[in-house]
C-alpha positions in Angstrom: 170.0 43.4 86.8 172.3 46.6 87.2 169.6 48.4 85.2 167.5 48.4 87.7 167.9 51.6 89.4 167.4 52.4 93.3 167.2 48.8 94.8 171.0 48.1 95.0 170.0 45.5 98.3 167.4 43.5 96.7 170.1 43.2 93.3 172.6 42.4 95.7 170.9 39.5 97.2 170.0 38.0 93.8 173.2 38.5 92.4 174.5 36.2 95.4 172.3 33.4 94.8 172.9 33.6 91.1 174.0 29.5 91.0 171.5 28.6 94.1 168.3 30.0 93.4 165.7 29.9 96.0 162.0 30.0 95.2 161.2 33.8 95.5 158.6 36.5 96.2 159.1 39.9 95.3 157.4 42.3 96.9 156.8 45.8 97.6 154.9 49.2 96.1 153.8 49.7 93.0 156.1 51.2 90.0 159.2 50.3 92.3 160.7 47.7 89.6 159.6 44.2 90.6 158.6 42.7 86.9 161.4 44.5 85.3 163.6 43.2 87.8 162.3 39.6 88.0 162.4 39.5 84.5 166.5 40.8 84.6 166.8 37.8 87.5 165.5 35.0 85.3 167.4 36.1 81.8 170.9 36.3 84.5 170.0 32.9 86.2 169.0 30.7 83.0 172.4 32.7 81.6 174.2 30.5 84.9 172.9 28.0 83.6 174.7 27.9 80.3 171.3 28.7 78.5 171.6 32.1 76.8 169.9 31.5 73.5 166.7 33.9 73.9 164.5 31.6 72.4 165.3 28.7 74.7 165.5 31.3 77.7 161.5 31.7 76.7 160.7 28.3 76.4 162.3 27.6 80.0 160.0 30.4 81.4 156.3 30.9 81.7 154.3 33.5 82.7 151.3 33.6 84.9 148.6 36.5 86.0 145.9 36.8 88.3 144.1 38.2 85.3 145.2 35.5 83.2 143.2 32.8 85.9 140.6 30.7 84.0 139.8 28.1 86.4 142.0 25.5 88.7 141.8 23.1 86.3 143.3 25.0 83.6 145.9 26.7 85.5 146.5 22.9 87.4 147.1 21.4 83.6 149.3 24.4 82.2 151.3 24.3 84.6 151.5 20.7 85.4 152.6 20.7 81.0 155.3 23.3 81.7 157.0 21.7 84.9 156.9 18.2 83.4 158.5 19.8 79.9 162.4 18.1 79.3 164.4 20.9 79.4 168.3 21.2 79.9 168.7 23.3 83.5 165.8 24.4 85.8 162.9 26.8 84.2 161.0 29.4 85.7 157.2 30.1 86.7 156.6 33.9 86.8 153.4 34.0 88.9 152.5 38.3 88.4 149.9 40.3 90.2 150.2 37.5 93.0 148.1 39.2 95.4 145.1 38.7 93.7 145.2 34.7 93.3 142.1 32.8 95.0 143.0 30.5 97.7 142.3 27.7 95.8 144.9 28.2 93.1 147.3 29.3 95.9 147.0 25.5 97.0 147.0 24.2 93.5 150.5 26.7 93.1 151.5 25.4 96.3 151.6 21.2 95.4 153.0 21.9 92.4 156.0 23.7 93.7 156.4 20.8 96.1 156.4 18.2 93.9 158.6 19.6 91.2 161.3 22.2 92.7 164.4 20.5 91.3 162.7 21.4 87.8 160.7 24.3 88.1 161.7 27.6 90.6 158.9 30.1 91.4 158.9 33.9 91.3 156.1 35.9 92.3 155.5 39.5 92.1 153.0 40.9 94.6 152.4 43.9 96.6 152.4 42.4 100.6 153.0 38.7 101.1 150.4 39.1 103.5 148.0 37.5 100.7 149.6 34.0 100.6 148.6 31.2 101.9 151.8 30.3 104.9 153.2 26.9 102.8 154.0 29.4 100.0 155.5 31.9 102.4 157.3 29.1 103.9 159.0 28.0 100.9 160.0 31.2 99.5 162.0 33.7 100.2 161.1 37.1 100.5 162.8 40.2 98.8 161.3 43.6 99.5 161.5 46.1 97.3 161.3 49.7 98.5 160.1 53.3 97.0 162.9 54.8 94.3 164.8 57.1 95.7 164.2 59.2 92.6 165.8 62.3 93.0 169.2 60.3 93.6 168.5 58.6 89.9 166.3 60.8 88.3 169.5 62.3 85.6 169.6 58.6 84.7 166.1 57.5 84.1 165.3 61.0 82.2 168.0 59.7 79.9 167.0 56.7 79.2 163.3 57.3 78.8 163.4 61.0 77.2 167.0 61.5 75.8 165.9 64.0 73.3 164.4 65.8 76.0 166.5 68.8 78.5 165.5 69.1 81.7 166.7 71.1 84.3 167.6 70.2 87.9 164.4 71.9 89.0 162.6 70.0 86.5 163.8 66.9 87.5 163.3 67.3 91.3 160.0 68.5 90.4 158.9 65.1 88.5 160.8 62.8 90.8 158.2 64.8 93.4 155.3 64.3 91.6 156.1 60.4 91.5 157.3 59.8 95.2 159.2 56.6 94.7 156.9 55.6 92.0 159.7 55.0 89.2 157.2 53.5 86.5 155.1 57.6 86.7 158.4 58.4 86.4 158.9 56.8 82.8 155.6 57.6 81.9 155.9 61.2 82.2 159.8 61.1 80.5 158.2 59.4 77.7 155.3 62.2 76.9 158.1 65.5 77.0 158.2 66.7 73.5 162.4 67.7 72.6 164.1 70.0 73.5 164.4 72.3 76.9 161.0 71.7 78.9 160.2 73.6 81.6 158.5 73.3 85.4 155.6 75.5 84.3 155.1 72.8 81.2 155.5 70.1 83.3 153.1 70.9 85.6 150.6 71.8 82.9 151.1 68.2 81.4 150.7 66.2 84.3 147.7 68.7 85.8 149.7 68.8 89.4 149.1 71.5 92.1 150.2 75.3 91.4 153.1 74.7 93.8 154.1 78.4 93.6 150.3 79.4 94.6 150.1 76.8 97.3 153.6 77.9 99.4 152.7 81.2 99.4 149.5 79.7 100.7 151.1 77.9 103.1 153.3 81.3 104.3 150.7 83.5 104.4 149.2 81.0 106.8 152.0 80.5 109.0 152.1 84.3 109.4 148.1 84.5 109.8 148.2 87.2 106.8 144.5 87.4 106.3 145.4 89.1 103.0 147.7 87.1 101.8 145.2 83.9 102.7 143.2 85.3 100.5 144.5 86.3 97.6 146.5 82.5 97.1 142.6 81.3 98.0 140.9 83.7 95.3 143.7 82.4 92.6 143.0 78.5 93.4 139.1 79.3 93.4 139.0 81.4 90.4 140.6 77.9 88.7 137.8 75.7 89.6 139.3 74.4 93.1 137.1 73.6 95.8 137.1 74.0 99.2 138.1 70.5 99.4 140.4 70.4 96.4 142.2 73.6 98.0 142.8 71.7 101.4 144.0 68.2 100.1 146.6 70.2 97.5 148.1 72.6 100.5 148.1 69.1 102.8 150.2 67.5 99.8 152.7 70.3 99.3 153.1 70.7 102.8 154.2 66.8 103.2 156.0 66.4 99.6 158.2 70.1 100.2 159.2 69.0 104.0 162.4 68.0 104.9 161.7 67.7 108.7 158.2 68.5 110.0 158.5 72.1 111.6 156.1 73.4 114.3 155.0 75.8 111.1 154.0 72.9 109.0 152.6 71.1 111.8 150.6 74.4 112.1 149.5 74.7 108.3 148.5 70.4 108.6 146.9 71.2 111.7 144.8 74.2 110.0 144.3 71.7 107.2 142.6 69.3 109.7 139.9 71.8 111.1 139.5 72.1 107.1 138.2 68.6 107.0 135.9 69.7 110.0 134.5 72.6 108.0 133.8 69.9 105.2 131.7 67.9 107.6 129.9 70.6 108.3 129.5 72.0 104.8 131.4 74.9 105.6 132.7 74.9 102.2 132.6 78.6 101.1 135.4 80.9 99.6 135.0 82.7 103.0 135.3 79.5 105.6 138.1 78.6 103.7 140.0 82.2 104.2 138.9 81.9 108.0 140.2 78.6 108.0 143.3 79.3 106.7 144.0 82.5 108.2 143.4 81.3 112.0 139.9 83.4 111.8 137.9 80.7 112.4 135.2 80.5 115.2 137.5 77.4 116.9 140.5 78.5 115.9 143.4 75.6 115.2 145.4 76.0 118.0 142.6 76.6 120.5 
């Protein structure tokens, strides 16, 4: 489990209850590590067990999917074969996706976990809890798993998913930026750098993100009310096939993703961003009532 990176309470926890295993949901956003670390948790607890052989580790745990869902009477007799199998320690029902199980197989779940929890433990993997039925909730407890704090880790997981690959500190801040907690977009784009040094600009030309660059100075030149400047970031976006809207929602994101602390001046910029979303009502969606918008020329004006 100390592979998975940037949930240090949640492997904390499970390391603690390593010889006591409760039944367990694991929840929280997506891409934040909760199959890859249910996965770790079984392999460690069958291991405190005395079962290590990976072959028998496989046969003491099964795998279930909302997509894999053919009917209560199939899932009710695959799971009623697993959790009546002889084994030599307790085995494990992986139950992934869990937010999207009907009702009915929720209760079906439910009297099986009853019925046979000195053979059989439960793990699922879901989103929110807030989709179970409350018996399951009941008898499980809950682990929350939060965003990656990815720029703490992002050295590490760019060297174990691109290791041929040199990126900068810039270059990682970027990405880890791009993914906001999301540490599965994270491997993704570490797996499609080419070798070698890779740069922001390349970066940001793989993944199609925002022209940062383009959109701060946007986002100066509207703190300052610089007509000009307004408009020569707005002419750049719109001469790259941004529109109105597409020019609003990327400023919005820089100005939330780049933030430390919310500033009057940001709140400014989002607040010019809103009366954007007017204009769009409207269809006020020119070049020119984006500039006015923008550049507090605006028949309302944003702080009016």
């Amino acid at each position: 489990m100390d592979a998975v990176l940037g949930q240090p309470q949640a492997v904390d926890f499970l390391k603690s209850r390593l010889t006591h295993p409760p039944h367990l949901i694991l929840w929280g956003p997506t891409g934040t590590g909760k199959t890859m670390l249910a996965t770790a948790w079984v392999a460690e607890q069958l291991a405190a067990q005395g079962i290590t052989d990976p072959a028998q580790q496989t046969s003491m745990t099964m795998w279930l999917s909302s997509a894999d869902d053919r009917g209560i009477n199939a899932i009710r007799q695959r799971l009623s074969e697993f959790v009546r199998r002889r084994r030599p320690g307790t085995g494990w029902l992986i139950v992934d996706d869990a937010d999207n199980l009907p009702v009915v197989t929720q209760q079906a779940l439910r009297r099986i976990l009853e019925l046979n929890a000195e053979q059989t433990r439960f793990c699922f993997i879901a989103q929110s809890p807030e989709h179970f039925i409350e018996p399951i909730q009941s008898r499980c407890v809950l682990v929350q798993l939060y965003p990656v704090a990815l720029h703490a880790c992002a050295a590490e997981m760019a060297f174990r998913h691109a290791p041929e690959t040199i990126l900068s500190t810039d270059s990682l801040s970027l990405i880890a930026s791009i993914c906001l907690g999301n540490a599965r977009q994270f491997a993704i784009i570490c797996r499609s750098l080419p070798s070698g040094t890779v740069t922001t600009a390349e970066i940001q030309m793989l993944v199609n993100t925002p022209p940062v660059a383009i959109l701060q100075h946007l986002q100066k030149a509207c703190v300052a009310r610089d007509i000009v400047g307004v408009a020569e970031a707005a002419l750049v976006l719109w001469s790259r096939g941004a529109s109105f809207e597409d020019c609003i929602a990327m400023l919005e994101l820089v100005v939330r993703i780049y933030s430390a602390a919310m500033t009057p001046a940001e709140q400014y910029v989002l607040q010019c961003c809103a009366e954007g979303h007017i204009y769009q009502i409207l269809n006020r969606t020119t070049l020119l009532d984006l500039i006015a918008v923008l550049s507090g020329e605006s028949s309302s004006g944003c702080l009016a």
